[in-house]
C-alpha positions in Angstrom: 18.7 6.5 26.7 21.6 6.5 24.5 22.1 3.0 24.8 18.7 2.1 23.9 18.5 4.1 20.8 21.8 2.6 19.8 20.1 -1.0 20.7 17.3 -0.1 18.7 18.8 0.6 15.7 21.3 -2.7 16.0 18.1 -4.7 16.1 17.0 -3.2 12.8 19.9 -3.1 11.1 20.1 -7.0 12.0 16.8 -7.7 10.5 18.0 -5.3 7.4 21.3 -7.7 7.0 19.4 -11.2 7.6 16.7 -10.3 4.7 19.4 -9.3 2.3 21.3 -12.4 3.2 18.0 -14.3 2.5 17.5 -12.8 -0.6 21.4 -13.5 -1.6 21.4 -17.0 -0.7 18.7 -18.4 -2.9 20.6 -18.5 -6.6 20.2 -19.8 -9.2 16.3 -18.3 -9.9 14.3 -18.5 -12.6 13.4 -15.4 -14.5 10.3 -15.0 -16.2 9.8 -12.1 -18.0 9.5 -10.4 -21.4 11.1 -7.5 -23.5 10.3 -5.0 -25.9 12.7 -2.9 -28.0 16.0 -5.3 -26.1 14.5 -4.1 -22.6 12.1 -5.8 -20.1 8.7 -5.0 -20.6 5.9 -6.1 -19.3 4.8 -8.6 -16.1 7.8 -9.7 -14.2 8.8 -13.3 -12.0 11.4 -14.2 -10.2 11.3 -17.9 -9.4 13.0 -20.8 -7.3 14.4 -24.0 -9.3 11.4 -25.6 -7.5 9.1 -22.9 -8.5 8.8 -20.9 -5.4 8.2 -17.3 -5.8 11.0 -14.8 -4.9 9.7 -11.6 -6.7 7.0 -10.4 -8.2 6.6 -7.1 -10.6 6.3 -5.3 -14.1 8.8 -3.4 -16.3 7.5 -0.7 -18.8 10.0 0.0 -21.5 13.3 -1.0 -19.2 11.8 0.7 -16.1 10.2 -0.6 -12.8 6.1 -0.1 -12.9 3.4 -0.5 -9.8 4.5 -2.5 -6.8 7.2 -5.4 -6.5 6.8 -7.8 -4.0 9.4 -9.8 -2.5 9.5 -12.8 -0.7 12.2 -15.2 1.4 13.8 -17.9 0.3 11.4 -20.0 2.7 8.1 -18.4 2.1 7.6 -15.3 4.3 6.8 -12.0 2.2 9.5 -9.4 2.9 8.6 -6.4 1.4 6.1 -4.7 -0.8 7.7 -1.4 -2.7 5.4 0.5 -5.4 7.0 2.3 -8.2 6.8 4.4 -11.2 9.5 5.0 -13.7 11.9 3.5 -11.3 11.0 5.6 -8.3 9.7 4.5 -5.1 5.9 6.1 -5.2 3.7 5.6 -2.8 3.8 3.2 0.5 6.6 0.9 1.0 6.2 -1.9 4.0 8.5 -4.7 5.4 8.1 -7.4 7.6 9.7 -9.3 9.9 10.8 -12.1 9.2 12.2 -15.9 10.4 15.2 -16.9 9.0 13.4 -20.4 8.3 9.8 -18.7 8.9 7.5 -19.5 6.1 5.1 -16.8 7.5 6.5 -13.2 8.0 6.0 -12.9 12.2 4.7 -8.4 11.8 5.2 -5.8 10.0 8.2 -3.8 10.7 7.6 -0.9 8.9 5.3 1.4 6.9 7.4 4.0 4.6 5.1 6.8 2.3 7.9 7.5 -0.9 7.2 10.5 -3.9 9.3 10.8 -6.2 12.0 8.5 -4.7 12.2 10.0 -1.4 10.4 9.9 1.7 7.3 12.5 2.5 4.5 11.4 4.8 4.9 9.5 8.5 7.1 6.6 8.4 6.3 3.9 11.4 8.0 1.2 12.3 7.2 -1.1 15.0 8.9 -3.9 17.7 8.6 -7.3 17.3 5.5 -7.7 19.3 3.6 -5.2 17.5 3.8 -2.1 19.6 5.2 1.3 18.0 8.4 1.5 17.5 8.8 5.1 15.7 7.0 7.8 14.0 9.1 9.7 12.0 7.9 12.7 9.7 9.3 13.7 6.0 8.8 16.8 3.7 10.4 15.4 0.5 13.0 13.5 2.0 13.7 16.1 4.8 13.0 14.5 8.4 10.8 17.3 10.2 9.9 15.4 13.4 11.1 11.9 15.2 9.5 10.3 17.9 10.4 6.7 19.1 9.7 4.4 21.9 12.0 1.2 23.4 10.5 -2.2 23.5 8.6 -1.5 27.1 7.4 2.2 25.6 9.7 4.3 27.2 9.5 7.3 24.7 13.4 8.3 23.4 14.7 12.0 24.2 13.9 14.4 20.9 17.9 13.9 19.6 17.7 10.6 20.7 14.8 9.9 18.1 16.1 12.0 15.3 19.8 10.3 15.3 17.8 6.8 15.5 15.6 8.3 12.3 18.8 8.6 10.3 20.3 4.9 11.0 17.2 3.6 10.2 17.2 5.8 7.0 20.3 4.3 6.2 19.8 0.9 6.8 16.4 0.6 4.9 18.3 2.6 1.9 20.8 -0.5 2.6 17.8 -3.0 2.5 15.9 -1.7 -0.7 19.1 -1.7 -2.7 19.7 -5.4 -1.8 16.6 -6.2 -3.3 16.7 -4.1 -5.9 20.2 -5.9 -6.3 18.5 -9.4 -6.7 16.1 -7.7 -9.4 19.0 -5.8 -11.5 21.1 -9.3 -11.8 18.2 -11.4 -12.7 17.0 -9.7 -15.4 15.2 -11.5 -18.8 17.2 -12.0 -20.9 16.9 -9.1 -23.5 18.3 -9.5 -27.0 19.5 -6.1 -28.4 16.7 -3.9 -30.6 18.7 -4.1 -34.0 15.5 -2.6 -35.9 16.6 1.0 -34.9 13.1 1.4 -33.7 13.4 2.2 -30.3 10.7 2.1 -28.0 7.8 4.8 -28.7 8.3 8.8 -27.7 6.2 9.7 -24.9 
């Protein structure tokens, strides 16, 4: 069972590395955006020279606000990730996707984020659609990990959890590529030299 835990999590972290490599690939892009006070505010694009959209958003007062969606080079949505005030909050998803696909081919996971950390059931599933793992969170703490191999063998307790932490890893690895993609393609914001500064909340 070892060994298909460890297979497991090498087909995910392969999915992880070909969507970031997708989303590297694809420069230059075309930002639409705004700012306010010399920061990004406001409704949020990330575009191909041809116009194809990459990313999808809105900044309020510098900060990343509601969800972002992401898409690959060739069409396929990649991810969906809410936020407020730069945190993940609320239900983050990925998908599977062809490296020349210009349809996403399932959903590979389901993530529930507060406050920038995990708390809910996170599930992931195989290729074909079946389950793939249910892991549980208490604010980021992993409190119980099941998992099941491509023909649904269920993985031994340790087994899951040690699979629950490299998949932790590599999705952390996955968000901040495309978080990556967002921070060095931002508009273009000229400097607030009015010493106004964006409204106190």
């Amino acid at each position: 069972m070892v060994g298909e835990a460890s297979r497991l999590s090498v087909a995910m972290a392969c999915c992880v590395l070909a969507l970031a490599a997708g989303q590297a690939l694809a420069q230059p892009y075309v930002v639409v955006g705004q700012c306010r006070y010399g920061v990004p505010n406001g409704g949020y694009e990330l575009r191909m020279p041809d116009g194809r959209l990459r990313v999808v958003g809105a900044f309020a007062q510098g900060r990343m606000t509601g969800t972002f969606i992401f898409w690959s080079a060739a069409g396929a949505r990649v991810a969906v990730m809410p936020f407020d005030n730069d945190a993940k909050s609320g239900t983050v998803a990925l998908w599977y996707t062809p490296p020349d696909g210009r349809l996403e081919a399932g959903r590979s996971l389901e993530a529930p984020y507060v406050d920038d950390r995990p708390h809910g059931i996170v599930r992931s599933w195989h290729l074909d659609g079946t389950p793939r793992a249910e892991y549980r969170y208490e604010h980021g703490v992993l409190s119980d990990a099941r998992a099941w191999s491509d023909s649904g063998t269920a993985l031994a307790g340790t087994e899951a959890e040690q699979l629950a932490a490299r998949d932790a890893a590599n999705n952390e690895t996955l968000y901040a590529s495309l978080l990556a993609v967002i921070r060095e393609n931002l508009p273009p914001c000229e400097p607030d030299r009015t010493n106004a500064g964006p409204p106190r909340s």
